[in-house]
C-alpha positions, 0 to 999 in steps of 0.5 A, a space after each residue: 151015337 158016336 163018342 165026340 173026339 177033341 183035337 189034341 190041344 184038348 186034355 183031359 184035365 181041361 174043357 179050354 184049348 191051351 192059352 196063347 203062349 203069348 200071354 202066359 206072362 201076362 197075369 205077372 205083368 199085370 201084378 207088375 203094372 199094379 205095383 209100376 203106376 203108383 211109383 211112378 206117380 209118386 215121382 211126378 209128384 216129387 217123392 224121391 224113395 221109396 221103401 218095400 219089405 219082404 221075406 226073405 224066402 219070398 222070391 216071387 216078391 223079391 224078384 217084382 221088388 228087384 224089376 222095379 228097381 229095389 235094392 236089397 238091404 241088410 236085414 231088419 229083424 224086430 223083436 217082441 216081448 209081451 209082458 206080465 200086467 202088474 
């Protein structure tokens, strides 16, 4: 019996034709989305800010909060100390 040959959008790695490269985007559009509604609902009922915190270090983060119309402050840092019973 003759071994089967897979067009070339096949590989090895993957048993699935290579995805539309118009949807590439779309698992971020929908974290977009996600993130998109609830401010916007959150406008028609009257509330004007709106506070996000990230990492620094965080770009995908940084870059939705950016999208959506977050403007970067001056860093906040929180300091903690546990003390001693008695």
């Amino acid at each position: 019996m003759e071994r089967p040959t897979f067009p070339p959008e096949f590989s090895a790695r993957r048993a699935a034709p290579t995805a539309d490269p118009r949807l590439a985007d779309l698992p971020r559009m929908a974290a977009d989305l996600e993130r998109f509604v609830p401010a916007c609902a959150a406008l028609e009922r009257g509330f004007t800010h709106s506070r996000t915190s990230s990492h620094s270090i965080n770009a995908p983060m940084l870059a939705i909060n950016e999208k959506l119309g977050f403007v970067r402050e001056t860093a906040v840092l929180t300091v903690q100390k546990v003390l001693s019973p008695g």
